[in-house]
ROFITOR-306845 format. One record per residue (C-alpha): residue number from 1; chain; y, z, x. Coordinates in Angstrom, 2 decimals. Each point is the difference from the previous one (the first is absolute). Layout:
<atoms>
+-----+------+---------+---------+---------+
: pos : unit :      py :      pz :      px :
+-----+------+---------+---------+---------+
: NUM :    A :       Y :       Z :       X :
...
+-----+------+---------+---------+---------+
</atoms>
This chain:
<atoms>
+-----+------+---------+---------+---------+
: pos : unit :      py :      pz :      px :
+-----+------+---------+---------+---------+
:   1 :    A :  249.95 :   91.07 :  -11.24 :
:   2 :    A :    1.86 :   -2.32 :   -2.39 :
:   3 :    A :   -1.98 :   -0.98 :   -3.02 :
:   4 :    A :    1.04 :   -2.72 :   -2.95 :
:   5 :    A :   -1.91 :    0.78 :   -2.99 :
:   6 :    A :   -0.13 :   -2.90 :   -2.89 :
:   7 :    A :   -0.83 :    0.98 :   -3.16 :
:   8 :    A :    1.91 :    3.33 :    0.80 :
:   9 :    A :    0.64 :    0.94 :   -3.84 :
:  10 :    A :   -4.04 :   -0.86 :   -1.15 :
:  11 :    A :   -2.10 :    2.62 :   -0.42 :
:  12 :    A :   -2.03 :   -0.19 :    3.41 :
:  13 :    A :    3.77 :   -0.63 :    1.64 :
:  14 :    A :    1.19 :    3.36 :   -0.80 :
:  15 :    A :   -2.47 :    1.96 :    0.95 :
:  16 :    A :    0.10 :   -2.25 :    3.55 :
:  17 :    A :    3.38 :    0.30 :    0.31 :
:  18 :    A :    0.60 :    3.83 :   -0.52 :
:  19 :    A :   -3.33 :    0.62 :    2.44 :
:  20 :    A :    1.54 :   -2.17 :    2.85 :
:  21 :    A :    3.76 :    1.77 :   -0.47 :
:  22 :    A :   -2.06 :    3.54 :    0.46 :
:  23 :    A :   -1.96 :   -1.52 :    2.90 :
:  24 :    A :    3.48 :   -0.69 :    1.69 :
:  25 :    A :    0.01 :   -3.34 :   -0.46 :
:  26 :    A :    3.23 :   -2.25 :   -0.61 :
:  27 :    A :   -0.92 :   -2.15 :   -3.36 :
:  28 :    A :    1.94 :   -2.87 :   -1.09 :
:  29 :    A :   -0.92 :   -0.93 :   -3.92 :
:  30 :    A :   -0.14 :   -2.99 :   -2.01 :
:  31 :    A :   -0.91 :   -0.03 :   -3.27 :
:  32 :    A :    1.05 :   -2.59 :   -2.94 :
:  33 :    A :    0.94 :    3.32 :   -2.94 :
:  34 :    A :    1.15 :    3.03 :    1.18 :
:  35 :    A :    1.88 :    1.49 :    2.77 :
:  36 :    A :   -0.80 :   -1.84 :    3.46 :
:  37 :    A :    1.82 :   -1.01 :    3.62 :
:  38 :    A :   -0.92 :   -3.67 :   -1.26 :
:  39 :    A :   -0.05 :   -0.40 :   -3.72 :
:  40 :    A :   -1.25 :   -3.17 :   -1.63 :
:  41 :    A :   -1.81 :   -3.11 :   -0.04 :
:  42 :    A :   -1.89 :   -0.01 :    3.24 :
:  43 :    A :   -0.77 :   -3.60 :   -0.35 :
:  44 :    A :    3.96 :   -0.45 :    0.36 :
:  45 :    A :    1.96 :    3.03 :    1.11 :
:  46 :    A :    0.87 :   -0.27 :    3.98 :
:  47 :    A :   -2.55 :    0.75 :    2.10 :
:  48 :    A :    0.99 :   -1.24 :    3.50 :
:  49 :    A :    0.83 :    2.64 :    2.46 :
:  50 :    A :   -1.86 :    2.25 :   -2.11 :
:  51 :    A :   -2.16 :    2.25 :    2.80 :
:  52 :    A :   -2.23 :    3.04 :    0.04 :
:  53 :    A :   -3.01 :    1.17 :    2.52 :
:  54 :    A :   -2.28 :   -0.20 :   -3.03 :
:  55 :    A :    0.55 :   -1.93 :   -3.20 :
:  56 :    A :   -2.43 :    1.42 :   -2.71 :
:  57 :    A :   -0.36 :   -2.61 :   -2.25 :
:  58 :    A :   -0.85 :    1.38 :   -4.05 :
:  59 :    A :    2.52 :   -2.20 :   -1.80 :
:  60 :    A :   -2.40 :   -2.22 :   -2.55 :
:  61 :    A :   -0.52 :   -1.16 :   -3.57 :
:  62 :    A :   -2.81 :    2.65 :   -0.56 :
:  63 :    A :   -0.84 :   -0.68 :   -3.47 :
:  64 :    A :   -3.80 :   -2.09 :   -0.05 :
:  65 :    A :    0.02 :   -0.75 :   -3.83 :
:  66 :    A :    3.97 :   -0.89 :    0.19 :
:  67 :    A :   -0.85 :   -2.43 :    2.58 :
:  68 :    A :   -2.21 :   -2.10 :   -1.99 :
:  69 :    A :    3.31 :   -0.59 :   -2.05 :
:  70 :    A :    2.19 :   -1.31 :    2.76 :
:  71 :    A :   -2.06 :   -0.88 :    3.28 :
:  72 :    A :    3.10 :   -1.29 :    1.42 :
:  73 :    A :    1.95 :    2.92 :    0.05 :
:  74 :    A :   -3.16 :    1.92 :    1.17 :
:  75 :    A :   -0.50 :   -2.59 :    2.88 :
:  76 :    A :    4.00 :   -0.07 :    0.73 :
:  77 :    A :   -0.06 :    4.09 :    0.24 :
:  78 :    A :   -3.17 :    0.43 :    1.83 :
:  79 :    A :   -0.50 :   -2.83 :    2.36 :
:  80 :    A :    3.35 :   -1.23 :    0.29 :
:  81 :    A :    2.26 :    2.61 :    0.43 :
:  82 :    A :   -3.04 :    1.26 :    2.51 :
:  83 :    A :    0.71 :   -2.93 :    2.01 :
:  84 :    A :    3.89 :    0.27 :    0.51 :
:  85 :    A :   -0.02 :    3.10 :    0.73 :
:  86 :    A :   -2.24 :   -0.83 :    3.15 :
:  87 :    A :    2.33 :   -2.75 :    0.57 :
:  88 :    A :    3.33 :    1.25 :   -0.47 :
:  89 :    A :   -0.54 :    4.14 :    1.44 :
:  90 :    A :   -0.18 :    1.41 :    2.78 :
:  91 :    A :   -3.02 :    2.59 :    0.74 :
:  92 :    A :   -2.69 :    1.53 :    2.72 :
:  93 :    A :   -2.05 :    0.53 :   -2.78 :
:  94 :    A :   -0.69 :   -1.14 :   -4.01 :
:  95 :    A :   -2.66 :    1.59 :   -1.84 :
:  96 :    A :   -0.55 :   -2.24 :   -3.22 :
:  97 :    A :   -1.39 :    1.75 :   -2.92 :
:  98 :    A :   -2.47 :   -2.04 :   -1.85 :
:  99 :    A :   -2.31 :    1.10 :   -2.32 :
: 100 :    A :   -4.06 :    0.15 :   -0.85 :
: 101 :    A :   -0.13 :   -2.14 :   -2.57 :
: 102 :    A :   -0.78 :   -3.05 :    2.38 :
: 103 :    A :   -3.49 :    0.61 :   -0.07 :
: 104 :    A :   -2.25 :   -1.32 :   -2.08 :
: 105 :    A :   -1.76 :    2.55 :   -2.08 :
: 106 :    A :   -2.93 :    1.89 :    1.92 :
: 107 :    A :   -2.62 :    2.55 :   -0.98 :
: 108 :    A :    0.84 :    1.89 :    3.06 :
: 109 :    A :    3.11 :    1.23 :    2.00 :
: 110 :    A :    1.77 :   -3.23 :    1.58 :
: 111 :    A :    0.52 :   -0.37 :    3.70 :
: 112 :    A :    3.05 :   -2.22 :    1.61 :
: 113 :    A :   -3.31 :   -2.59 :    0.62 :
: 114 :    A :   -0.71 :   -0.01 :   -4.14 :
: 115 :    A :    0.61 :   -3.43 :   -1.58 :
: 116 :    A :    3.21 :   -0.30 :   -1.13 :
: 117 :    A :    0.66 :   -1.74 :   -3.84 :
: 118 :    A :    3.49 :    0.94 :   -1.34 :
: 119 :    A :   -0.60 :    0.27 :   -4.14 :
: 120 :    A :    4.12 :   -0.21 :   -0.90 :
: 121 :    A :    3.04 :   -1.00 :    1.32 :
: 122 :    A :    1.01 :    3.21 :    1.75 :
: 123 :    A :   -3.39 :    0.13 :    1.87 :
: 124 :    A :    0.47 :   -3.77 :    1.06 :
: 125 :    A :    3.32 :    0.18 :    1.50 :
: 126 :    A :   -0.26 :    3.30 :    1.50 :
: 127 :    A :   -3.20 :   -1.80 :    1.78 :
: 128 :    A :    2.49 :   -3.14 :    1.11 :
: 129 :    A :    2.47 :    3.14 :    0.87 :
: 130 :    A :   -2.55 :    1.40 :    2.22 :
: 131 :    A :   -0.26 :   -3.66 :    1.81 :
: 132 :    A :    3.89 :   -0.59 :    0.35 :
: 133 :    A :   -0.15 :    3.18 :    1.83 :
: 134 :    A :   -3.01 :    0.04 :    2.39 :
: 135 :    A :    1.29 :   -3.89 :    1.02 :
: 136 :    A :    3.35 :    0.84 :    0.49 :
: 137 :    A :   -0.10 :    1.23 :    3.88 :
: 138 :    A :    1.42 :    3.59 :   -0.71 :
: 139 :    A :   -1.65 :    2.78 :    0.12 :
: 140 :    A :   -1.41 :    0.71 :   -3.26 :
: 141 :    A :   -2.47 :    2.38 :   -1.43 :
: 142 :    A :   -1.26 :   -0.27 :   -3.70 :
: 143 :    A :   -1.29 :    2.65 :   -2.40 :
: 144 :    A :   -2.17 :   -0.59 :   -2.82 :
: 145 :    A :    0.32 :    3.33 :   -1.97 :
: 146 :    A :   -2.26 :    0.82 :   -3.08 :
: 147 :    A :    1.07 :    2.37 :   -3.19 :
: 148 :    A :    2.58 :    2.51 :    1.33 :
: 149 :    A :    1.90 :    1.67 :   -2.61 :
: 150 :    A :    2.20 :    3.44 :   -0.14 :
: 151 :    A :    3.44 :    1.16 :   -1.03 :
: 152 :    A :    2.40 :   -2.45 :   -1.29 :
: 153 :    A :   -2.60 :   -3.19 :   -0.24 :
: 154 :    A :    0.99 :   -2.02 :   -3.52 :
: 155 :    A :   -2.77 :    0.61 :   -3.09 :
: 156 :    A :   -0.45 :   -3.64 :    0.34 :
: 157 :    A :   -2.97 :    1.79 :    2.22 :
: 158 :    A :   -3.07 :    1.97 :   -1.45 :
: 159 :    A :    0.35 :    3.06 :    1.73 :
: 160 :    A :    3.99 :    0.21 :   -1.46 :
: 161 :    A :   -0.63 :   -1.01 :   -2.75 :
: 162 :    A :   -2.51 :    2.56 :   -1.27 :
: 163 :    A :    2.27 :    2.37 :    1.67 :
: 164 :    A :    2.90 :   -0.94 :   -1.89 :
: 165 :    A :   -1.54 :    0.79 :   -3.38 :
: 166 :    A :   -1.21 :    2.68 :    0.69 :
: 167 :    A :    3.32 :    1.35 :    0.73 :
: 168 :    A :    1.53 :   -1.41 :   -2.87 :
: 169 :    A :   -2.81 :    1.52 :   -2.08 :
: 170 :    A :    0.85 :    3.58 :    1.61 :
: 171 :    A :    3.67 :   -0.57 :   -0.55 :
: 172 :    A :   -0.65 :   -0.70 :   -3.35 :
: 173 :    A :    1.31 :   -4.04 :    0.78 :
: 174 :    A :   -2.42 :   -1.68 :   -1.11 :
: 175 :    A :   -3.93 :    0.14 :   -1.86 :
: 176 :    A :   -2.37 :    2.32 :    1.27 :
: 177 :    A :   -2.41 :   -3.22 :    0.49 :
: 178 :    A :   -0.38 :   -1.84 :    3.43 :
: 179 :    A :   -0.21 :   -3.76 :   -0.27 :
: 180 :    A :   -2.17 :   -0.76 :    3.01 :
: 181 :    A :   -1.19 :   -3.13 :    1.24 :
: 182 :    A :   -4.01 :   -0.47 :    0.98 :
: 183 :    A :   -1.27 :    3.18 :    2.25 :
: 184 :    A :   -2.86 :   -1.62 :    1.56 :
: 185 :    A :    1.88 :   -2.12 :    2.64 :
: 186 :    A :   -0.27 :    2.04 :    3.55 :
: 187 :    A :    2.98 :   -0.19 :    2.30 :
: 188 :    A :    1.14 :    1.07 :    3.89 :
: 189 :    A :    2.80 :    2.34 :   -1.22 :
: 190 :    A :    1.36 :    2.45 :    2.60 :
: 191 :    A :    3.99 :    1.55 :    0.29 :
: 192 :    A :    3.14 :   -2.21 :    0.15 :
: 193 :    A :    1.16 :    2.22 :    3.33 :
: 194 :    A :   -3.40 :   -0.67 :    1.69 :
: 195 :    A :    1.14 :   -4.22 :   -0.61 :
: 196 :    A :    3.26 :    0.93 :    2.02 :
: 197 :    A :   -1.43 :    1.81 :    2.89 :
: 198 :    A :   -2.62 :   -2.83 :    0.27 :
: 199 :    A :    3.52 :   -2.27 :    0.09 :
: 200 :    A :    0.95 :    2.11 :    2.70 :
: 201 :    A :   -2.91 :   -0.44 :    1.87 :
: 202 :    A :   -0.33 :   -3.13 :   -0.53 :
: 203 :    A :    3.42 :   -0.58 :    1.27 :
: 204 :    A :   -0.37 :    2.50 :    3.11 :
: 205 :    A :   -3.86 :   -0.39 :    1.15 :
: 206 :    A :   -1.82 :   -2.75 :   -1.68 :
: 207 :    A :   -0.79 :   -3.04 :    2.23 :
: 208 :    A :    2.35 :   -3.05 :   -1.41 :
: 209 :    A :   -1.37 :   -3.42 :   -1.36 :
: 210 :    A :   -2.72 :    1.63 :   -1.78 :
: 211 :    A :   -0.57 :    0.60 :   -3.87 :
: 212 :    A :   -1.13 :    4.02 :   -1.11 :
: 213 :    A :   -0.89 :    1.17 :   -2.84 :
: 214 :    A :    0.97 :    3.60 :   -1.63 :
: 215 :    A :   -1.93 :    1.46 :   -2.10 :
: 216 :    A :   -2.72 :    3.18 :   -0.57 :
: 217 :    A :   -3.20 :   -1.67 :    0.23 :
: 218 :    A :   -0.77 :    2.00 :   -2.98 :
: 219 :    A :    0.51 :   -1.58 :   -3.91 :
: 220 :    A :   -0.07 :    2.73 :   -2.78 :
: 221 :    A :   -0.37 :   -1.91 :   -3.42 :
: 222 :    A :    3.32 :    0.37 :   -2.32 :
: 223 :    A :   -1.20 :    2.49 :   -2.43 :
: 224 :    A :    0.05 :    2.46 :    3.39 :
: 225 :    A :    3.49 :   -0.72 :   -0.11 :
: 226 :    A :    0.22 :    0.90 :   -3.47 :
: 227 :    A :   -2.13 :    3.36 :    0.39 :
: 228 :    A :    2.33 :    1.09 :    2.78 :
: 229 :    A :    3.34 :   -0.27 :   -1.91 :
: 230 :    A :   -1.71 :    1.22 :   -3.61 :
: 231 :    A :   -0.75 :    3.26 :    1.68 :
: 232 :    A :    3.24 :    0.90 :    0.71 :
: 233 :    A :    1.37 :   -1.05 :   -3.30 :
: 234 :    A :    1.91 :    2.36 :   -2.00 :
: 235 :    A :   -0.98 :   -0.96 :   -3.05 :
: 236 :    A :   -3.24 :   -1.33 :   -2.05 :
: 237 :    A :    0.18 :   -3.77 :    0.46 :
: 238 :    A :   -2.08 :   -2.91 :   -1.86 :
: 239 :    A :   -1.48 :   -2.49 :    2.91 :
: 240 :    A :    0.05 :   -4.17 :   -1.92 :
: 241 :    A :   -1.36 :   -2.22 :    2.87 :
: 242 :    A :   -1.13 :   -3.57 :    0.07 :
: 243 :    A :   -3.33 :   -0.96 :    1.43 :
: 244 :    A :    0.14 :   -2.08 :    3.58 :
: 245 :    A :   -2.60 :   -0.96 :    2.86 :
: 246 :    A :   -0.76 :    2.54 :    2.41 :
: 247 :    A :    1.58 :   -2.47 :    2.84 :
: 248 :    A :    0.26 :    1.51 :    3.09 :
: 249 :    A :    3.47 :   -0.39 :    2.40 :
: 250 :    A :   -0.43 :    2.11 :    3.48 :
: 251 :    A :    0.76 :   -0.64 :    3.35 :
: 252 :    A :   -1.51 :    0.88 :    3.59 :
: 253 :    A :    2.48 :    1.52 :    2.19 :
: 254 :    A :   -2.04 :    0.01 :    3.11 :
: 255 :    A :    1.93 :   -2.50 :    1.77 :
: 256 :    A :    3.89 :    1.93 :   -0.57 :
: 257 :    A :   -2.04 :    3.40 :    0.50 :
: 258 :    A :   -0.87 :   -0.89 :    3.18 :
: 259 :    A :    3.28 :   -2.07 :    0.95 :
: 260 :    A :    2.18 :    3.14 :   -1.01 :
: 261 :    A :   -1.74 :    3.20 :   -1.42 :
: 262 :    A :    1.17 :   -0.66 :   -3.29 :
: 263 :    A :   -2.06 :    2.07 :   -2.36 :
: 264 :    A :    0.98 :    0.98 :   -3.68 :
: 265 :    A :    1.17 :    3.77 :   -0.13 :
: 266 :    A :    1.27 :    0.86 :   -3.38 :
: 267 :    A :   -3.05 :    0.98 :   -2.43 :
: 268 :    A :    0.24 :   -2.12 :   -2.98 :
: 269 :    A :    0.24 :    2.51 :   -2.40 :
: 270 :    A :    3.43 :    1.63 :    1.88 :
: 271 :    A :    0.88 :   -3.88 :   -0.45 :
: 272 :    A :   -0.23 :   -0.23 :   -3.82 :
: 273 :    A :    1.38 :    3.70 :   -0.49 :
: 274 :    A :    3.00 :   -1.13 :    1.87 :
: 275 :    A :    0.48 :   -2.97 :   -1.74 :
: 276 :    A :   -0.62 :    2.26 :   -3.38 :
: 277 :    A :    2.66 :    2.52 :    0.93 :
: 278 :    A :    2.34 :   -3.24 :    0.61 :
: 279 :    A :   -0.29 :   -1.26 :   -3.40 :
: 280 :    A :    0.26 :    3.10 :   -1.76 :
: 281 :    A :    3.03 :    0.83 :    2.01 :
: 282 :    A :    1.11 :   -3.39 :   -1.67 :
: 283 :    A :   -1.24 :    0.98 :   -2.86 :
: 284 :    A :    2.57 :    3.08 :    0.00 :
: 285 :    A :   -2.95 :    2.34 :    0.86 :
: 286 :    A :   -0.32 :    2.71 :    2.91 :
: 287 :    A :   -2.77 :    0.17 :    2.48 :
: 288 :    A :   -3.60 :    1.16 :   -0.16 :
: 289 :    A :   -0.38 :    3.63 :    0.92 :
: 290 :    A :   -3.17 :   -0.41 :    1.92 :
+-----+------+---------+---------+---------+
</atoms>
């Protein structure tokens, strides 16, 4: 199987692309920084003749609060670009990433049936994304994944983020306080390599023209988060957080459970030490011991 990955250098692209190689697949990149087969500008590097079995499609301006800054660009790299490369490839199969934050907000976990209400730029054009695709007369599957987080992912992110200084705190980098933001906001979060096997089953059993979302079914509020990584911290660390709403964002994964036999498999707590031992190995610090 020949796959072309977009967004190959991002954080969910790497961990795609490396899984697919080991699976035996053939994996064309593109990517607009870094090393890739097609580097650049998707909206105007050569696409034509450009073919694969399976075209995974994570390329995006991913940033929500950015996007209230520059909706255009948001709209050009979400919705656009979406659209020419359904024009201008050549593919059995795209599988579209999208993202949760279409819905509007809900008390409980949202179905693909929920009410839709995009609150940002990013949410709005990954929505008209999601349309471009499912009218286009290719066969297209689209994922709505919730939190996933693990090695590599940028502290622009909570679970990073409180990561990262906590490594810096061990490694004597930086102040032995954590500047959190609110803990009482519960979120879906489950293992960056569970999001690229669902990919892969997306792209190798899910039924095409339909929209599925990823996600655990089960929101832990973020001072879990918190607990989780201040246990394993090396040293004694001062916790300043900001008070929030206790908003809930989850998602019901019947409908891609039953499509594929997707089911989260990494424990969430292997998930955050991971992502721990990867900072502090950035940090310039060696591995836990247990």
């Amino acid at each position: 199987m020949k796959a072309l990955v977009t967004g190959a250098s991002g954080f969910v692209g790497r961990h795609l692309t490396a899984a697919l190689r080991d699976a035996g697949w053939r994996v064309l990149t593109a990517a607009r920084h870094g090393p890739a087969d097609l580097q650049g500008d998707l909206l105007r590097i050569p696409l034509r003749g450009v073919s694969a079995d399976v075209v995974f499609h994570l390329a995006a301006f991913a940033d929500p609060k950015q996007s209230h800054e520059d909706p255009s660009l948001t709209y050009a790299d979400n919705a656009e670009l979406t659209a020419r490369l359904l024009a201008e490839t050549r593919a059995g199969r795209y599988v579209l990433a999208s993202t949760c934050q279409v819905y509007a907000p809900s008390e409980a976990p949202c179905s693909e049936t929920s009410p839709v209400a995009p609150r940002n730029p990013y949410a709005a054009s990954k929505l008209c994304a999601e349309a471009l695709g499912l009218a286009s007369g290719k066969e297209v599957v689209v994922l709505r994944p919730y939190n996933h987080t693990g090695p590599g992912q940028s502290d622009k992110y909570v679970c990073p983020r409180i990561a990262r200084q906590i490594a810096r705190a061990e490694a004597g980098l930086g102040p032995p306080v954590l500047e959190v933001g609110a803990l009482e906001p519960r979120r879906d979060f489950f293992d960056v390599r569970d999001m690229v096997r669902a990919y892969r089953l997306a792209a190798e059993r899910a039924p095409a023209g339909e929209i599925y979302n990823v996600a655990t079914g089960r929101a832990i509020p973020i001072a879990e988060v918190l607990r989780l990584l201040l246990a394993e911290s090396r040293v004694r660390l001062r916790v300043s957080p900001r008070r929030g709403e206790a908003d809930l964002v989850s998602g019901d994964t019947a409908k891609f459970r039953a499509a594929t036999g997707w089911r989260p498999e990494i424990p969430l707590r292997k998930t955050l030490l991971d992502l721990l031992d990867h900072e502090r190995k950035l940090a310039g610090l060696g591995r836990r011991t247990t």
